[in-house]
Each structure stands twice: as C-alpha cells, then as structure tokens.
N, C-alpha and C positions, 0 to 999 in steps of 0.2 A: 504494500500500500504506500502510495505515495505521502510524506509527509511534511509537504510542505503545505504553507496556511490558506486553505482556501478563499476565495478570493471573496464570498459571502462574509466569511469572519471579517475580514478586510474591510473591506465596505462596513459593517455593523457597529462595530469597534469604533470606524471613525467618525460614523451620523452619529454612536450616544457618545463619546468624547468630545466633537466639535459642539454638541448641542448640550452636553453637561456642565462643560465647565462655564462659557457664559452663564448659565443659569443659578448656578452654585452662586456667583460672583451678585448677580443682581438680586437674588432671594436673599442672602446676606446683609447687602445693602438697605434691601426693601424693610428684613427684620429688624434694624437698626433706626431706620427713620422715619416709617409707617406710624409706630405709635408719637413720634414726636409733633406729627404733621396732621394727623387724621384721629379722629374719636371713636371709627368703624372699626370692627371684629373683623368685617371680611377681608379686607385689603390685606390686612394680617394675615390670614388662613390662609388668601393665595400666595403672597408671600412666600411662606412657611413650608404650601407644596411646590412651590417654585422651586424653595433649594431642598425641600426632599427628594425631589425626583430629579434634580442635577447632581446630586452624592449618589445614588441609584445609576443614575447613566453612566457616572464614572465610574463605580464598581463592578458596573457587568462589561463596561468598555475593558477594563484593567483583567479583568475575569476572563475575557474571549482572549485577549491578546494574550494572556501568558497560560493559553490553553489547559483552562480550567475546569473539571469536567460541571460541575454548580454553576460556573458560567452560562450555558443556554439555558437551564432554565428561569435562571432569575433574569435573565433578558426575554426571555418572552414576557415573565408576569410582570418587569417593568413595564413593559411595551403596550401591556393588556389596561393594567390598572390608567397609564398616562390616556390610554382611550376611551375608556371608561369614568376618567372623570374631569374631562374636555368640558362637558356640559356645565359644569358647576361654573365654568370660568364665564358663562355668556349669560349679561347682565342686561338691565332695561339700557345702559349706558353705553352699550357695546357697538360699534361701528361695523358700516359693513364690510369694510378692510380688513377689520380684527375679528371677524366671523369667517373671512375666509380663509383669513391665516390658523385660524385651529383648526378649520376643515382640511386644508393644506397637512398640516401637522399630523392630525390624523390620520390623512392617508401614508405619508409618509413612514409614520411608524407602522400602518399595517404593512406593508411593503417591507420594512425591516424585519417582521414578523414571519413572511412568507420567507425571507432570504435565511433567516437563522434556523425556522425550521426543516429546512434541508436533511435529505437522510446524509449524507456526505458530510456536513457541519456534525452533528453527532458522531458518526464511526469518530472522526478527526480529534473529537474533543476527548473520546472514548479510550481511543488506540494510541497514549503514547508508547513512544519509543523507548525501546529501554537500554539503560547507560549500560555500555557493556565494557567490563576492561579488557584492555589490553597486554597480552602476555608480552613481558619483552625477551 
C-alpha cells in the first residue's frame, strides 16, 4: 500500500487549518470585548462557538496531518456539528451576504465531509507503517 498522504487529507487539513486559526484569533478577540461593548448573551455565545470550533478545526487539522487514527473521526463530527448549528448564527439582523456566506460554509464543509470520508483516507489513517530496524 502506498503510503504517502493522500491528497483528500491534504486538502482537509488545510480548509480546517486555514479556517481554524482565523477563527480561534477572532472568537478570542470577540470573548475579550463583547462583554465590554454589548449587554447581549448572544454575541457572546457566538463568540464563544466561534473559537470553539476554530480549537476543533485545528485539532482535527493537526490530527489528519500527523496521521492520526481519532483524527477522521472527530473531523467529521466537527464538520457535522459546525452544520448543524449554522442556523443559530442567522439572526433578524442578518444580511443577505452573510446568509450566503454560511450557506457557502456549509457547503463547503459538506464537501470536506465527502473528501474525509473516503474509504482510502481511512485504510491510510488505519495502516501505519511500521518503524523497522535496521540490522547493521
């Protein structure tokens, strides 16, 4: 079996890495100056899933990439749960730019979804290589 990193991992790794760490950075930010700025619970909440699910994308990014075999699955149930609760985020205030940027998002991660659950991602994540020594 071939084992080099398929090209699925690749791809995955780098849509919740480029898309983690921003998000870590601004739900950070957000938990920091939300309450200084606003009186609302909610701002906070999202917030709060903002950089939960950007610690999330970066642990299943960091997971895939150093071929982990708990890596696919907690990349799919990030991938599930950030689908599942898109809806929360669309507000009476919400633009219709910003409705189709989560619709966007959405699809996007179902797309990562289909790419990770790969039967080939699996064997891959399954079947490491094993260290073998060398006799000298």
């Amino acid at each position: 079996m071939d084992n080099s990193k398929p090209i699925n991992v690749v791809i995955v790794a780098t849509y919740l890495f480029l898309f983690g760490l921003p998000a870590v950075g601004i739900g950070f930010v957000s938990i920091t100056i939300v309450p200084l700025v606003m009186d609302t619970g909610k701002e906070l909440a999202f917030s709060y899933l903002l950089f939960f699910f950007g610690i999330a994308d970066l642990v299943a990014a960091y997971g895939l990439w150093r071929r982990q075999e708990w890596a696919r699955r907690f990349t799919l149930l990030d991938l599930l749960l950030s689908i599942a609760v898109t809806p929360i985020f669309i507000t009476e205030t919400s633009s219709p730019s910003e409705i189709d940027a989560m619709v966007v998002g959405c699809f996007l991660n179902a797309v990562m979804i289909l790419l990770i659950w790969n039967k080939r991602v699996g064997d891959w994540l399954r079947n490491k290589p094993r260290i073998t020594e060398q006799a000298d």
